[in-house]
C-alpha positions as CSV (number, residue, x, y, z in Angstrom):
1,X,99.7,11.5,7.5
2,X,103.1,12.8,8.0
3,X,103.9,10.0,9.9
4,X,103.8,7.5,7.1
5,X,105.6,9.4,4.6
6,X,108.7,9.6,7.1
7,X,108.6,5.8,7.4
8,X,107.9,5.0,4.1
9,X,111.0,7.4,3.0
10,X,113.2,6.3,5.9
11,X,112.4,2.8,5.5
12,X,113.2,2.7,1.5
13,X,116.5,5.7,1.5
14,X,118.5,3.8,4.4
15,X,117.8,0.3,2.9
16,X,119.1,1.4,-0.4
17,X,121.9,3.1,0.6
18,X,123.3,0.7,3.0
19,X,122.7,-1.9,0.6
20,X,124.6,-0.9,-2.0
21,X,127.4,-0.4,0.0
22,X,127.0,-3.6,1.8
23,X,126.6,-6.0,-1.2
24,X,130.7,-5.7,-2.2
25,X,131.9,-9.0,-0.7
26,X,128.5,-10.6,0.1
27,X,128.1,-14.1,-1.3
28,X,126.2,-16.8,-0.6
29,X,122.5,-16.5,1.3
30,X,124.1,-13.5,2.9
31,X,124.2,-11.6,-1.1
32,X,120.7,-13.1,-1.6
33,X,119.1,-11.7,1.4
34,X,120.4,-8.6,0.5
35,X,119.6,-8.5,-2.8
36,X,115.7,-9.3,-1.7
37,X,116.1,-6.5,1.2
38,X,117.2,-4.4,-2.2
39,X,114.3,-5.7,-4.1
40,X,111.9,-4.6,-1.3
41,X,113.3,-1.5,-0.7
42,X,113.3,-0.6,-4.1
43,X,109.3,-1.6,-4.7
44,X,108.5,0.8,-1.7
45,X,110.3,3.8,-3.0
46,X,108.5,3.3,-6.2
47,X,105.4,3.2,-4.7
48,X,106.1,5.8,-2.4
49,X,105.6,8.7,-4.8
50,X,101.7,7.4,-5.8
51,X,101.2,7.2,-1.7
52,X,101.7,10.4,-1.3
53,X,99.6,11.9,-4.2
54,X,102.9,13.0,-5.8
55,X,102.4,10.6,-8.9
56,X,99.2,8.9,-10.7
57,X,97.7,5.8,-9.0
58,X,98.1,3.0,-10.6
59,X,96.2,0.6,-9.1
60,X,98.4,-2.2,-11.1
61,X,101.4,-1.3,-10.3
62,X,100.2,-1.5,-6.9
63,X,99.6,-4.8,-6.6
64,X,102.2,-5.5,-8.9
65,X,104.5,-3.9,-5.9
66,X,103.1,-5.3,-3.3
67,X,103.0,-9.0,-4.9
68,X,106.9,-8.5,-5.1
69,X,107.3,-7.7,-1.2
70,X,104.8,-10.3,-0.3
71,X,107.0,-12.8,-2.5
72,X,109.7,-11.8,-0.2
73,X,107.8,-12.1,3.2
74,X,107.2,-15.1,5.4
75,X,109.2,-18.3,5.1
76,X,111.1,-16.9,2.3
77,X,112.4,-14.4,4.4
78,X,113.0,-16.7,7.4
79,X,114.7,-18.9,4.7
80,X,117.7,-16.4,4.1
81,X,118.9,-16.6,7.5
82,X,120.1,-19.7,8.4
83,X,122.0,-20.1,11.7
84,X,125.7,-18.7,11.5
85,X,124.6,-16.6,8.2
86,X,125.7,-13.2,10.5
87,X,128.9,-12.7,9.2
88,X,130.1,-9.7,7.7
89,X,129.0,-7.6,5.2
90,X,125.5,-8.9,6.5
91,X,123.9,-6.4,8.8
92,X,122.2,-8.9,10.5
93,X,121.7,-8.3,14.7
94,X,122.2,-11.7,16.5
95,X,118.9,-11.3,17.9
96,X,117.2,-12.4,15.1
97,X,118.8,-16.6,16.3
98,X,118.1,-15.4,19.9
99,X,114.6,-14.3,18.9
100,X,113.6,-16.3,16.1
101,X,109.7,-16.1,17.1
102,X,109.8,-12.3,16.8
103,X,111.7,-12.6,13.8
104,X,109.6,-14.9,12.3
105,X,106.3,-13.1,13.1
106,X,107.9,-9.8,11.6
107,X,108.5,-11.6,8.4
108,X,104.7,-13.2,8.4
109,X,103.6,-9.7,9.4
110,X,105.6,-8.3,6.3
111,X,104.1,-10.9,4.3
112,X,100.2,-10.5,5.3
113,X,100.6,-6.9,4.9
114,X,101.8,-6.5,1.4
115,X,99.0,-9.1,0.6
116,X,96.6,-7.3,1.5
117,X,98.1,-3.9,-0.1
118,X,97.7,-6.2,-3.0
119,X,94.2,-6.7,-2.0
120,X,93.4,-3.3,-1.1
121,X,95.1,-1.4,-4.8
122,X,91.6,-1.4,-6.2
123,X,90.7,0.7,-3.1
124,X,93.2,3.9,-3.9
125,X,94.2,6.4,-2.1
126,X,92.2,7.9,1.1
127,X,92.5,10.2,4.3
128,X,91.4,9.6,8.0
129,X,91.4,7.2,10.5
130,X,91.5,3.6,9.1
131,X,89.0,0.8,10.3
132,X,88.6,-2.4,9.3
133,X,90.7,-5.1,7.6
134,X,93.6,-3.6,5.9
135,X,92.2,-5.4,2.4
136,X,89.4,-3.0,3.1
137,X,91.1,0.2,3.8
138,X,93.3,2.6,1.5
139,X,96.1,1.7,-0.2
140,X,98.2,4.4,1.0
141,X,97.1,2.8,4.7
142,X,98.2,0.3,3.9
143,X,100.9,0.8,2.6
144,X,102.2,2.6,5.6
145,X,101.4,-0.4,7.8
146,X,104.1,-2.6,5.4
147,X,106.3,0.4,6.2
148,X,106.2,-0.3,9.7
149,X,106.4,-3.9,9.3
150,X,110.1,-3.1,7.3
151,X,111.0,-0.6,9.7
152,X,110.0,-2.6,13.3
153,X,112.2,-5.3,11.9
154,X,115.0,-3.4,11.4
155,X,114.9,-1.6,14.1
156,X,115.0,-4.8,16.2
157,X,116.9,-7.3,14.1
158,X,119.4,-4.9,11.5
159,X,122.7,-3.3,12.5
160,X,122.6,0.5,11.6
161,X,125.7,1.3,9.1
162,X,125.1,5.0,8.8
């Protein structure tokens, strides 16, 4: 359990942070990436608090979060990083060119998972070991697994700033 909350918290505080350092200067697909890395990061610390029990569930806002990373996942993700797009302020590892399948199965991965967050709001929140499709399970679940999605790609594929 603890677990999820420190990815989930790590995942959304560095992204934001950096960010809005890292946006001065940024033009181009370079400032829209960032601004959808923003957008992401943003949704998961919102939703964070109703993960953890802290606020109500809402199953709503739930999907409604997890629509907005989904939207962000996938082929629009692998959009925002054309070839010689690495160029400062981006934060961008060249790894992801020299590893485009990775990348691009992290941003699918991303994608599927906040899908089926969206899929799974109705299912609120819930304890134990998780089984089954992740539309099945709890939302806070999950959740977590989109957490790791954000944080195994960064981990690989972004330059640490901090």
């Amino acid at each position: 359990m603890m677990e999820w909350k420190a990815i989930s918290a790590g995942c959304a505080l560095a992204l934001v942070a950096s960010v809005a350092l890292a946006h001065s200067g940024a033009k181009g697909v370079v400032k829209e990436r960032m601004t959808a890395m923003k957008d992401m990061a943003g949704t998961m610390k919102a939703m964070a608090p109703m993960m953890r029990g802290q606020a109500p569930y809402d199953a709503a806002a739930v999907r409604d979060g997890a629509a907005r990373i989904a939207a962000h996942g996938g082929d629009a993700m692998t959009r925002l990083f054309p070839e010689g797009s690495g160029h400062a302020p981006s934060e961008v590892k060249p790894e992801v060119w020299q590893d485009w399948q990775a990348f691009s199965e992290l941003a699918a991965e991303l994608e599927a998972r906040a899908t089926a967050l969206g899929l799974a709001a109705d299912n609120g929140l819930g304890t134990g070991t998780p089984a089954g499709p992740l539309a099945e399970q709890p939302a806070n679940e999950v959740f977590v697994q989109v957490g790791r999605s954000c944080s195994a790609c960064h981990s690989r594929f972004r330059i640490e700033t901090d």
